[in-house]
C-alpha positions in Angstrom: -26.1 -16.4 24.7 -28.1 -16.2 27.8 -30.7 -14.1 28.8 -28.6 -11.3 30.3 -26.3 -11.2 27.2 -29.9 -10.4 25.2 -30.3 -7.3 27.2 -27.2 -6.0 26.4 -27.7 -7.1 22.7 -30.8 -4.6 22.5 -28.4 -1.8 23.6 -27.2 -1.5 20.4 -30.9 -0.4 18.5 -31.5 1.5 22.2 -27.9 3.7 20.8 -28.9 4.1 17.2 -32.7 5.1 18.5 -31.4 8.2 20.7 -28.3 9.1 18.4 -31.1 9.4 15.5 -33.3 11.5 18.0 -30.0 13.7 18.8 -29.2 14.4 14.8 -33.4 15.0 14.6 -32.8 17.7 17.7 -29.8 19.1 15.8 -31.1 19.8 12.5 -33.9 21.0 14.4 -31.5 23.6 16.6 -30.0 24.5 13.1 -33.1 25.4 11.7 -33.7 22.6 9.2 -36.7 21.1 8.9 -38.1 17.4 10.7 -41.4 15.8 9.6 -43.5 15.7 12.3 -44.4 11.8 11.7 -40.8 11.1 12.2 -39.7 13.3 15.4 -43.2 11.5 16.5 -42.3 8.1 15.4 -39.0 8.4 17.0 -40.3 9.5 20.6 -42.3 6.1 20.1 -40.0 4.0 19.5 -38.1 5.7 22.6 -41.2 4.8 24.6 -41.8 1.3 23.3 -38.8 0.0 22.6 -36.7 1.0 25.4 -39.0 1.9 28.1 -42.0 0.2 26.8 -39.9 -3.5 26.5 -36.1 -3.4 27.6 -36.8 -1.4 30.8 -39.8 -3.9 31.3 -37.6 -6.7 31.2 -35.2 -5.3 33.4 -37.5 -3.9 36.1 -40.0 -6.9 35.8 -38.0 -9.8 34.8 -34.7 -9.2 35.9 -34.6 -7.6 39.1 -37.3 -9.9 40.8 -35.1 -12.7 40.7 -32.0 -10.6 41.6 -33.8 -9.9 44.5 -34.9 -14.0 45.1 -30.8 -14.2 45.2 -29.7 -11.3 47.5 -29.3 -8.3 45.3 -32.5 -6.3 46.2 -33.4 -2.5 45.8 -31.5 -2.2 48.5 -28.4 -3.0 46.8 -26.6 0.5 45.1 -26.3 -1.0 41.7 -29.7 -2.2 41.4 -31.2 0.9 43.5 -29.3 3.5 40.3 -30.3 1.5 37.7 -33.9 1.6 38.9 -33.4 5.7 39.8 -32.3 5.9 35.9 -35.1 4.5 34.5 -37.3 6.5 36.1 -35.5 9.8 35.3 -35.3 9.0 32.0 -39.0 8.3 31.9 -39.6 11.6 33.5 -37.1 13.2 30.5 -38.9 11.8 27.6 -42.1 12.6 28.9 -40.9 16.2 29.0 -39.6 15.9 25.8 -42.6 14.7 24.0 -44.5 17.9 26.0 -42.7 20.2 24.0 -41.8 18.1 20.6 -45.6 18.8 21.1 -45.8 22.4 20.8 -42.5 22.1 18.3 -45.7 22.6 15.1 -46.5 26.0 16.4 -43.2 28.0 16.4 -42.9 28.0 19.8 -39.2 29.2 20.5 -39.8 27.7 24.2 -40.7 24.7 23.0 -37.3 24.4 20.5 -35.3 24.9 23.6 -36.4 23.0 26.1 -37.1 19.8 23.3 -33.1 20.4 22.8 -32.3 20.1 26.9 -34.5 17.4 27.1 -33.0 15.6 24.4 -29.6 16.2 25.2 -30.2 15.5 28.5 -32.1 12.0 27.9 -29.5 11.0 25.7 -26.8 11.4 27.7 -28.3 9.7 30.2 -29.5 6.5 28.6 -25.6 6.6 27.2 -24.1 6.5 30.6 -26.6 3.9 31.6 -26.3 1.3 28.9 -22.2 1.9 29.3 -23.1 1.4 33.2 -25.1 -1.7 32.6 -22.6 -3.3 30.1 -18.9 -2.6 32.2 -20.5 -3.6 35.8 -24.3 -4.0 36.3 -24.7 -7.1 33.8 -21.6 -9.0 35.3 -22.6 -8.7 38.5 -26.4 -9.8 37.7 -24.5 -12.9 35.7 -22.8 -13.6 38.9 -25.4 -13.3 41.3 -27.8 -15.8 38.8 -27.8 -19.2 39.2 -27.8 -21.9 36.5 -31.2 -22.0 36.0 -32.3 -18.5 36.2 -31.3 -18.3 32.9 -34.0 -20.2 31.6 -36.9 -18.3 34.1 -35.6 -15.0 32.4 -35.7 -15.9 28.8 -39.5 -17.4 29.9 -40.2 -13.9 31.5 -38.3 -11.5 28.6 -40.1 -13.5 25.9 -43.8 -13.0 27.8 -42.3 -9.4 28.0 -41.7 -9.2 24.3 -45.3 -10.8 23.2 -46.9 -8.5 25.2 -45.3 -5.1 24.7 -43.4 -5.6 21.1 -45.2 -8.4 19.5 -43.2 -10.0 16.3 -45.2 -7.6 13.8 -44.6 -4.3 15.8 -40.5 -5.6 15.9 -40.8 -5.3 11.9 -42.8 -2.1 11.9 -40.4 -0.8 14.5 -37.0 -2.0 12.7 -38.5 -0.7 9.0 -38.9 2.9 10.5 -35.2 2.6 12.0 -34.0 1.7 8.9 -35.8 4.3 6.9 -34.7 7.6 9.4 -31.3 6.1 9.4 -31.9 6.5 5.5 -33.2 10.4 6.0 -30.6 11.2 8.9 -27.8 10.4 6.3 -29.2 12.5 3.9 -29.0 15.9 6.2 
């Protein structure tokens, strides 16, 4: 598997992240009650998993030595990609604004939480199905040979530093366990 394959690997947890985080904003739309811990626990893991460590290794890894072999900001692909990432960031910040206010009451808060949600999640959708049909072949044919072994250097350096092995567990056990409660609604 190379390095590129990887990043399209992660998509998967990335999917089951923001479809738990759409079920958390439906119950909450329907009334039901979320544990704050958990509508918390799952904007974090939004923020470190995918924006914190996969958009890391995409913006700091990845498209440095896309640039090195022609495919630059410049380039359409690359430039969306990079405009994606950002306006998702932009999104969950919003979102964790008003999950903020969520403890009051505030019937603001409960709608804009659901466009922000809805909104985020169908974007990082449309980006990972983006990424996977066109953007990760084209980066596969634009490396060269050895690239692949630079990237897995730079993801791994990425993954020490922003999702260190006992953070993965910590991170995977609290999947696991709102997977668990999701099921349950």
């Amino acid at each position: 598997m190379t390095a590129v394959d990887a990043l399209s690997r992660e998509h998967q947890t990335i999917l089951d992240v923001v479809g738990l985080l759409e079920a958390t904003a439906t119950r909450i739309e329907r009334g039901g009650h979320v544990e704050p811990a958990m509508l918390g626990n799952l904007l974090g893991l939004c923020e470190r998993c995918i924006h914190g460590c996969h958009v890391v290794k995409e913006e700091q890894g990845l498209f440095p030595l896309l640039e090195a072999r022609g495919l630059g900001p410049e380039t359409t692909a690359v430039s969306a990609i990079h405009a994606q990432h950002q306006t998702a960031a932009v999104f969950l910040r919003e979102m964790r604004a008003a999950a903020n206010r969520l403890p009051s009451g505030d019937a603001q808060a409960r709608r804009e939480f659901q466009v922000w949600v809805r909104d985020y999640v169908g974007l990082v959708r449309e980006h990972i199905r983006i990424e996977d049909e066109y953007f990760y072949s084209l980066a596969q044919g634009a490396l060269e040979a050895a690239d692949d072994a630079t990237l897995r250097a730079r993801f791994d350096r990425i993954d020490r530093a922003t999702n260190p092995p006992e953070e993965a567990a910590r991170c995977r056990a609290l999947l696991e366990r709102y997977r668990e409660v999701a099921a349950a609604w």
